[in-house]
Each structure stands twice: as structure tokens, then as C-alpha cells.
C-alpha positions in Angstrom: -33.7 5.0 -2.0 -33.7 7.9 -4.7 -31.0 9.7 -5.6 -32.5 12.4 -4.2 -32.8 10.6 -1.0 -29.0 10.3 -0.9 -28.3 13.4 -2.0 -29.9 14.6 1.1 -28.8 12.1 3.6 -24.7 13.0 2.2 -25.4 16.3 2.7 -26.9 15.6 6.1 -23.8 13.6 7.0 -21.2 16.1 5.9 -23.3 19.0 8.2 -22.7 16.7 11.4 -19.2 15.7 10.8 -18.2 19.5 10.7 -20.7 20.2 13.5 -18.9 17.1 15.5 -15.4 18.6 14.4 -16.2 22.3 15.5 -17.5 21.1 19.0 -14.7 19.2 19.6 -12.1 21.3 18.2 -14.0 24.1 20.7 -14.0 21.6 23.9 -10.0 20.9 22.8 -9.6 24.7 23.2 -11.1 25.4 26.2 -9.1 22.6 27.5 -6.5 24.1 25.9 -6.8 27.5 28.1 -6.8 25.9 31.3 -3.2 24.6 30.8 -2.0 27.8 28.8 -1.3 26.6 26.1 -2.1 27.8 22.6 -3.6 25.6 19.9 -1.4 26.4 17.2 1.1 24.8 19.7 -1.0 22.3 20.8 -1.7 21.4 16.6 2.5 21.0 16.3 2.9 18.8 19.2 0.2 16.7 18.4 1.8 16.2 15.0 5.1 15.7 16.3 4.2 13.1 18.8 2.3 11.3 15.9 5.2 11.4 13.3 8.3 12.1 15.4 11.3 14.4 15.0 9.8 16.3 12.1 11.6 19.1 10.8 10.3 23.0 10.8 10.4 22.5 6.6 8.5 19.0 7.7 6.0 20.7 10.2 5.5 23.7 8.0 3.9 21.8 5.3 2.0 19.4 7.8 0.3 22.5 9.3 0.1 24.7 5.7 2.2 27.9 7.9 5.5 29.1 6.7 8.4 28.5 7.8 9.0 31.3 9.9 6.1 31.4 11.3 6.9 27.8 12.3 10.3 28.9 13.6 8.6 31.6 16.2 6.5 29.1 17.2 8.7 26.3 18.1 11.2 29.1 19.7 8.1 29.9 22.2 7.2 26.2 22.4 11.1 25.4 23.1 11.3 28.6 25.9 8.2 26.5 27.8 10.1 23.6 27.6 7.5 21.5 25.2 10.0 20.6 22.7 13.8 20.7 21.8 16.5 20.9 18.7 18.3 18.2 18.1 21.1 17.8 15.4 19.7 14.3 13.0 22.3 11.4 14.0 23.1 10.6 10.2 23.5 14.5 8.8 24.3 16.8 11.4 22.8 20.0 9.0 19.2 19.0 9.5 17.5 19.7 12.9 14.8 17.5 14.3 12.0 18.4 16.2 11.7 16.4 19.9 9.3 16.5 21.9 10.0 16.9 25.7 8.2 15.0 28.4 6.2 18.3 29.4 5.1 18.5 25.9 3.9 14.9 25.6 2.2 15.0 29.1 -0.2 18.1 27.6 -1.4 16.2 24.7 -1.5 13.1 26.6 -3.9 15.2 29.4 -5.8 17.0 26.7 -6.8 14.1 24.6 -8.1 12.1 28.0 -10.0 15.0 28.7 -11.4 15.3 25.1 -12.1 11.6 25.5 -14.1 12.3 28.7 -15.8 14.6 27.4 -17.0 12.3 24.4 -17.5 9.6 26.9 -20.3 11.5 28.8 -22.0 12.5 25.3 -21.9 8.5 24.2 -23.3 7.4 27.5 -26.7 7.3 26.0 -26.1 4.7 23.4 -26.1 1.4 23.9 -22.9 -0.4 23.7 -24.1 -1.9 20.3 -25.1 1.6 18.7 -21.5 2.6 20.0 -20.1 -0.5 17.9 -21.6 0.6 14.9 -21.3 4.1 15.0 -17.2 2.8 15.6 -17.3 0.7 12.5 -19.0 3.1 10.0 -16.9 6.0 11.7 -13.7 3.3 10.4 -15.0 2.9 7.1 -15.8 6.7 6.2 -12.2 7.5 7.1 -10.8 4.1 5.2 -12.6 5.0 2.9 -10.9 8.5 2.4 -7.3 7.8 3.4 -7.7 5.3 0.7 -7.7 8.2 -1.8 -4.1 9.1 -1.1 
């Protein structure tokens, strides 16, 4: 293959995987809608079920927003009952971020429903193409968290 040739084809790849991203991200939303929910809340409780009793300083730089910004979010996402406060057991200054069972149900029902919805568009493979497309899928993003 030329280098040409691979030129292209990276190119080609990095189109599809922001294609991919944007159709899911825009399925995610209109899931999103149904259960009223925003996706700026929806981004902070998928990141605090994934790494747990963050604080707002934590979840301000997981999501690049300032910290107040954060704080008017959480204070509308604690009002709906998504998440809570709670005082850290070893230094009673710093606040954690919980997630309440509401709050944890949502992403739960959102990422089925995403996973539906990528179900239906996979049907068409065979179950071998679906392996593959799994492992290279696995490498690419080995292959970057690597970098870190």
C-alpha cells in the first residue's frame, strides 16, 4: 500500500469515527428529551457513575466547564433528585458528588436504549464481521489511551 494509500484510508477512518460519534451522540439526545433531561446533566452523571464521588473542582475539569457553572448544574441536578452532597468520610471540608438511584436508573435506561439502537444498525453483519469490527474498535482505543 502507498503512502498515499494510507494517507487516504486514515483520513477515511477519522471522517467515520466522527460521523459514528455525532449520530450517536444525536440518538443519546433525543433519548435524552424523552426523559427530560439535559445532556450537560446527562455528561456529569455519566462521569460520576464512572469515577464515583467526584468533586465539582474534580467534575469541572473532567467536563472542561467552570466551576460555577458546574455548581448551577449539580444544584438543578440535586433539585431533580439525580444526585446529592455528601461531606468525604476522611476530611469533612471536601464535598463529594453521589449519585442517587434516580440518577443511575437514567444513564442505566439511556445507554440500553443507545445500545438498541446500535443493535438494529449491526444486525446486518455477520457475527464474525461484528468480532472484528470489536477487536480493531479495542485496539484503536488501546492504542490511544496508551498515549496517556
Amino acid at each position: 500500500m502507498s503512502q498515499n494509500e494510507i494517507e487516504s484510508n486514515v483520513v477515511a477512518i477519522e471522517k467515520y469515527l466522527r460521523k459514528i460519534d455525532w449520530i450517536i451522540r444525536k440518538k443519546g439526545r433525543e433519548i435524552l428529551n424523552d426523559i427530560n433531561i439535559t445532556d450537560p446533566q446527562f455528561i456529569a452523571l455519566q462521569h460520576l457513575v464512572n469515577n464515583q464521588q467526584l468533586t465539582i473542582g474534580e467534575l469541572s475539569q473532567k467536563m472542561s466547564l467552570a466551576c460555577s457553572t458546574i455548581t448551577d448544574l449539580i444544584d438543578r441536578m440535586e433539585k431533580s433528585e439525580l444526585v446529592n452532597r455528601e461531606k468525604d468520610e476522611q476530611d469533612k471540608r471536601i464535598v463529594r458528588l453521589v449519585v442517587q438511584s434516580k440518577g443511575l436508573e437514567i444513564v442505566q435506561q439511556v445507554l440500553e436504549k443507545r445500545r438498541e439502537y446500535l443493535s438494529g444498525k449491526l444486525a446486518g453483519l455477520s457475527d464474525d464481521d461484528k468480532d472484528i469490527l470489536l477487536r480493531n474498535l479495542k485496539y484503536l482505543y488501546e492504542a490511544m489511551t496508551d498515549e496517556t
